[in-house]
C-alpha positions in Angstrom: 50.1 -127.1 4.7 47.0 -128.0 3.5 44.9 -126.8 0.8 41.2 -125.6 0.8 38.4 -127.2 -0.2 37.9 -127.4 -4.2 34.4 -127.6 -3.6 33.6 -124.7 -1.6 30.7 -122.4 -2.0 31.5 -119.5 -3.8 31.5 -116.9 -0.9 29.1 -114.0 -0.8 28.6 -110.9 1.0 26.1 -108.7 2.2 24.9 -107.5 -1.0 25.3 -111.3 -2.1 28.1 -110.2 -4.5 30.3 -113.1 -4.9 33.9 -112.8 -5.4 35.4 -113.6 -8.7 37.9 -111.0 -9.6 41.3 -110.5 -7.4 43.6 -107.3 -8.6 47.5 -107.8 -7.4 49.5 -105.1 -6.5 52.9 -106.4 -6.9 54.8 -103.1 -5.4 54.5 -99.5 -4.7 56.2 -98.2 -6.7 56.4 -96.5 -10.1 58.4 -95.1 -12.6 56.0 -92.4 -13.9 54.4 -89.4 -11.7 51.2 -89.8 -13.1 48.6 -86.7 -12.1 45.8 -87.8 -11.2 47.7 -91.0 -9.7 51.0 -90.1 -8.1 51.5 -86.5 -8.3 55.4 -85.5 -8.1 54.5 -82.9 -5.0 53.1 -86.1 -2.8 55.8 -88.8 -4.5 59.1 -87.3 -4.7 62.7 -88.4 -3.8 61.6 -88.5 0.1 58.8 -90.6 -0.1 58.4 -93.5 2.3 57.9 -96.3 -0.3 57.1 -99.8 1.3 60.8 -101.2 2.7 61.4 -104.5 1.0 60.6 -106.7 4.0 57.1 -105.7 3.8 56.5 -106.6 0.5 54.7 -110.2 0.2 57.1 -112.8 -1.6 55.5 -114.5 -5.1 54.9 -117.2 -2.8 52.7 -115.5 -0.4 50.5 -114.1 -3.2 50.3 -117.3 -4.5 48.8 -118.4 -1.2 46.4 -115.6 -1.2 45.2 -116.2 -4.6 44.8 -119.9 -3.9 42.5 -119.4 -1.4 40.5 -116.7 -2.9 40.0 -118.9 -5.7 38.6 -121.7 -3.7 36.4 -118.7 -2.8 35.2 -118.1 -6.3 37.9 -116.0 -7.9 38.4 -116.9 -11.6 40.0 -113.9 -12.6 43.1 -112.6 -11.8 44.4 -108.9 -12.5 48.7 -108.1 -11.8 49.1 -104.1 -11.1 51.4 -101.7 -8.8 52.2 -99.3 -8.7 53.8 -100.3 -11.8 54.3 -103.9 -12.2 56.5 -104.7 -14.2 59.6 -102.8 -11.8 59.4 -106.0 -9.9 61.8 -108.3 -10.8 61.2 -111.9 -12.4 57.5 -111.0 -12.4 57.0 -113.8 -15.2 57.8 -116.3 -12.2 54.6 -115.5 -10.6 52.5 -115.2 -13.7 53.4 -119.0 -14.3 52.6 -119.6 -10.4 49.4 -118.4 -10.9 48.9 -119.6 -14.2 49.3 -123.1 -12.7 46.4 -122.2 -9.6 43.1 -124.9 -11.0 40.5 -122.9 -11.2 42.7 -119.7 -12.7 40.4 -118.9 -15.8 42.2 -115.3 -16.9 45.3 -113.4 -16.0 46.1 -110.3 -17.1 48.2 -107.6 -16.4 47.8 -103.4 -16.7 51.0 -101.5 -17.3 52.6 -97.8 -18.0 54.0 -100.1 -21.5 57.7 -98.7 -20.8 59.4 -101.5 -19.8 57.7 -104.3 -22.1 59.9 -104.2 -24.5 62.1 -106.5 -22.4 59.4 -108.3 -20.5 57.0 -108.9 -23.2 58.3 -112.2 -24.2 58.8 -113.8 -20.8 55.6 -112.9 -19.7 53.3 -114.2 -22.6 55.5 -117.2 -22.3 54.7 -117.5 -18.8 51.3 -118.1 -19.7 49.7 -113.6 -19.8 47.4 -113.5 -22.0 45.8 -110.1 -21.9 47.5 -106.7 -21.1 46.2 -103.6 -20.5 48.5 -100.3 -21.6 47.8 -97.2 -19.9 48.1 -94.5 -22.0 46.0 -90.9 -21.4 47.4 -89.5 -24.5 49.0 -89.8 -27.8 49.7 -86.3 -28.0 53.4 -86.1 -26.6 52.9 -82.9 -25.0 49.8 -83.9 -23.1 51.2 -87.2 -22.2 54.5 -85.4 -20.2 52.2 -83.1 -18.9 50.3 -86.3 -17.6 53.5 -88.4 -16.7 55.2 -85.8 -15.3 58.8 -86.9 -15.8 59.7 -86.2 -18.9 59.5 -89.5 -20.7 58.2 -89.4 -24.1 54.9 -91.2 -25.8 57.1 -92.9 -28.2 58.2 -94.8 -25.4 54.9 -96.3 -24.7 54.3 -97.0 -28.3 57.4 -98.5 -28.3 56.5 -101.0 -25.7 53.0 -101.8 -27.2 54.7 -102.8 -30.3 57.1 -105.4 -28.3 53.9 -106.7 -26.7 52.0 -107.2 -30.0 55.0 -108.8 -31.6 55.2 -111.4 -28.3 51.5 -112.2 -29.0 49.7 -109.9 -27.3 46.8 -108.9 -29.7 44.4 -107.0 -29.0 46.0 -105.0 -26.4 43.3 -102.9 -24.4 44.6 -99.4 -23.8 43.1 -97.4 -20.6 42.7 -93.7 -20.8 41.3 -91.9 -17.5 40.1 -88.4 -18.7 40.2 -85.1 -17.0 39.0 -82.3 -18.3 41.2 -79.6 -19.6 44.5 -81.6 -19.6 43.4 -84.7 -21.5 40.2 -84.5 -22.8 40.5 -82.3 -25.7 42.6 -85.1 -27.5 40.6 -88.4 -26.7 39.6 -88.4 -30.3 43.1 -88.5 -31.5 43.9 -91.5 -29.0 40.4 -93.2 -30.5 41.8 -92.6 -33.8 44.9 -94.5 -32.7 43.2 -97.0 -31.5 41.2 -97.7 -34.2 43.8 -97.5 -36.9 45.9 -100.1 -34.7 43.5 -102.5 -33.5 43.6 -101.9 -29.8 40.5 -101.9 -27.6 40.5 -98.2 -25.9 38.1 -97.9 -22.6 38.0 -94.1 -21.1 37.9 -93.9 -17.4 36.2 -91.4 -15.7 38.4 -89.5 -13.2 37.8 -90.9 -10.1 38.0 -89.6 -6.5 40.7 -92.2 -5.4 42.9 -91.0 -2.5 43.4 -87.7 -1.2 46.9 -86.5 -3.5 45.4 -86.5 -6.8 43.1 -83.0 -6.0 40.1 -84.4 -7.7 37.0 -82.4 -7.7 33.8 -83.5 -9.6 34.2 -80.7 -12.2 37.1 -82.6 -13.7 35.5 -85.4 -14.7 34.3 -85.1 -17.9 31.0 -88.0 -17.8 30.6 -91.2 -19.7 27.6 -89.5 -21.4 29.8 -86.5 -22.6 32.4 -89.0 -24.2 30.3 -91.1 -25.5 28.3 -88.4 -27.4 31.8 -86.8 -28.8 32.6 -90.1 -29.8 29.7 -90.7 -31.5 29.5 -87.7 -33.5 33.0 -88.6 -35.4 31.9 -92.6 -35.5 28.5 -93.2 -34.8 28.8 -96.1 -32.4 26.1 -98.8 -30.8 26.4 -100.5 -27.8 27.3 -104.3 -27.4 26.2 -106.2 -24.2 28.1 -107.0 -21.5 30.1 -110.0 -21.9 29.9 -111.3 -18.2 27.8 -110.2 -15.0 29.8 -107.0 -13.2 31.5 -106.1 -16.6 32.5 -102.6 -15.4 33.1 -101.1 -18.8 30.2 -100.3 -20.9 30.9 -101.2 -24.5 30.4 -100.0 -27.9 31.2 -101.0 -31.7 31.8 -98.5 -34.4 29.1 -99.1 -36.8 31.6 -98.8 -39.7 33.8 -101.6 -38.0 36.3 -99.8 -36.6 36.4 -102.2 -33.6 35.4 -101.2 -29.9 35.3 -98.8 -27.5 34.2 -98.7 -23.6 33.8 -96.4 -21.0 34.1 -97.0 -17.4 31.9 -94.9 -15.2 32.6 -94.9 -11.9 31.4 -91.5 -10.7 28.1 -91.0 -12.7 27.1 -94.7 -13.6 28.3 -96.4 -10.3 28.7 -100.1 -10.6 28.9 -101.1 -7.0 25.8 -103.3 -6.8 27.6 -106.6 -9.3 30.8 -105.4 -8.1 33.3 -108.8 -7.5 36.2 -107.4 -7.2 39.2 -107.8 -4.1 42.7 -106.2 -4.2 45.6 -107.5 -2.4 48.1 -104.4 -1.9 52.1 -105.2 -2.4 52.4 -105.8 1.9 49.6 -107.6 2.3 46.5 -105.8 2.4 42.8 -107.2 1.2 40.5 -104.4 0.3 37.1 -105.2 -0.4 36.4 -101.7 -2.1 38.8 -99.1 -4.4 38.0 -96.2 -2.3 38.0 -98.0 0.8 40.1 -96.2 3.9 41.9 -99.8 5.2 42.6 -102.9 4.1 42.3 -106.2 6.0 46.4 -107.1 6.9 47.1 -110.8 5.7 50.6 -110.6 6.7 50.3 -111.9 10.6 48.1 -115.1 9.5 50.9 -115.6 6.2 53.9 -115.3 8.5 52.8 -116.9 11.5 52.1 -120.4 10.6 48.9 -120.4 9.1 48.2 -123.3 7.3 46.3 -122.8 4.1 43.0 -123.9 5.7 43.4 -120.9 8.2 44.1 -118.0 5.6 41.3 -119.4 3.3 38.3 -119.5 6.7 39.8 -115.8 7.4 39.3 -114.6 3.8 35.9 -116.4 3.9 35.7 -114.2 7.0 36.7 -110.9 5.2 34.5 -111.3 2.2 30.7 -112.2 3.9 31.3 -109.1 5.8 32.0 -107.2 3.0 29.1 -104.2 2.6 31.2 -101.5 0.6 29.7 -99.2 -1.9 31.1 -95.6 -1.8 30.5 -94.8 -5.7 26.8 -95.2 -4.9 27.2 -93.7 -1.7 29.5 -90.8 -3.1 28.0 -87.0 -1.6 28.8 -84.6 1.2 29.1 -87.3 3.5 32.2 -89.0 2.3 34.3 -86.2 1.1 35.8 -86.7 4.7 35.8 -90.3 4.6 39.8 -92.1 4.7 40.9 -93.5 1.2 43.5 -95.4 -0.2 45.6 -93.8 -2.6 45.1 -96.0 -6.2 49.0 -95.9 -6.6 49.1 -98.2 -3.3 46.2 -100.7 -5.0 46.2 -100.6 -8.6 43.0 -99.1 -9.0 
């Protein structure tokens, strides 16, 4: 096979957004029934998860990221499902450790199984992990999980990942109101006393299971203000072009805070961003309805020359931009469900 050019133009698409961020989704599958993510009424014991022989290998992500990074991707984002039920994932962080041109990889997880991944991982050359973690109440978090595991569990897990080297770990809460919200100043208070970056996600209108409807999303303004009003805050700037989080700093240095604002602040017009599903899939948007399949060009004797031109392909014809777009007219519209693509 051969490889693609090094020297490439940074592809761009109609909006000329480049693409510099590629999100993994290494399987399906999960072990928590999260609610606004895999509800246990959609995702039960019957549930057609993808059959092993549709699931890319290491190697054929590896390929994918290559090219994408002779496209311009720099940064590179592992998620599921829940990652870290595939096996010997630490073989592919070191693949794609190894990619030139591979500035950042990082991984988002539940946090239950770190405690014996942790250590091969870092060593593998992860360097930033995201926990996700909608609670620190344990009554709010089973409520949220939805299968009876406990929030000790998680806290468990983050403190395996600090003690492999993970520090600071960034922590993702997505907040809907009246199941979660009441406690995101407890979580910040955690946060805070431990050191962890915390960033609040506004529940988002991914899929069709999770039953979201715009009066459950609490907006970034409303968290930011109740946040505020226990520790005054002030904002930072963004650290790169397309940073989707907006950022803060307590003013009496008890680290940072973000909030990611999807709904009301959309963020489509810098978005970079391509996900690559667990069997093959490019999607150029998070609430997009289909993906582009990679599998025929990856098993069919492609060389590497081929899958980069048909990514080039994908990407200039890329015009996506639903959260901008989001009204009447696309409550109807096809989306994929965030469990199949990370979010």
């Amino acid at each position: 096979m051969t490889s693609p050019a090094r020297d490439r133009t940074p592809v761009r698409d109609q909006l000329q957004r480049p693409v510099r961020d590629l999100r993994i989704s290494v399987t399906d599958r999960c072990n928590l029934r999260c609610v606004y993510c895999m509800p246990k009424e959609v995702y039960g014991a019957s549930f057609p998860f993808l059959p092993r022989a549709e699931i890319l290998s290491f190697e054929e992500i590896v390929r994918v990221a290559r090219a994408l990074v002779g496209l311009g991707v720099r940064k590179v984002r592992l998620t599921g499902g829940e990652p870290l039920v595939r096996r010997d994932l630490h073989q592919l962080v070191a693949s794609l450790a190894g990619l030139p041109g591979v500035e950042d990889i990082a991984l988002t997880t539940n946090g239950l199984l770190l405690p014996s991944r942790a250590a091969a991982l870092r060593a593998a050359g992860l360097r930033r992990l995201t926990v996700s973690l909608d609670a620190i109440d344990d009554g709010t978090f089973r409520a949220m999980t939805d299968v009876g595991v406990s929030v000790e569990r998680v806290l468990t897990g983050i403190a395996a990942a600090r003690a492999a080297g993970f520090d600071p770990i960034k922590i993702n809460a997505v907040v809907k109101r009246g199941v979660n919200d009441q406690g995101m100043l407890a979580l910040a208070a955690f946060a805070r006393e431990q050191g962890h970056i915390l960033r609040f996600i506004e529940y988002m209108d991914v899929g069709h299971t999770n039953g979201w409807r715009l009066d459950a999303v609490v907006p970034a303004s409303e968290l930011r203000d109740r946040l505020d009003a226990t520790w005054p805050l002030e904002p930072l700037p963004a650290r790169y072009p397309g940073e989707v989080a907006t950022r803060y700093r307590y003013r009496d240095g008890g680290g940072e805070v973000g909030i990611i604002a999807s709904v009301t602040r959309p963020f489509c017009g810098a978005c970079t961003r391509a996900r690559l599903s667990a069997d093959g899939r490019l999607f150029t948007c998070l609430f997009a309805g289909t993906g582009h399949d990679l599998r025929p060009l990856l098993r069919g004797g492609a060389d590497d020359d081929g899958v980069t031109r048909a990514l080039e392909e994908i990407w200039r014809g890329r015009a996506d931009r639903y959260s901008e777009l989001r009204s009447s007219q696309t409550t109807g519209l096809d989306r994929v469900e965030m469990s199949y693509i990370g979010g």
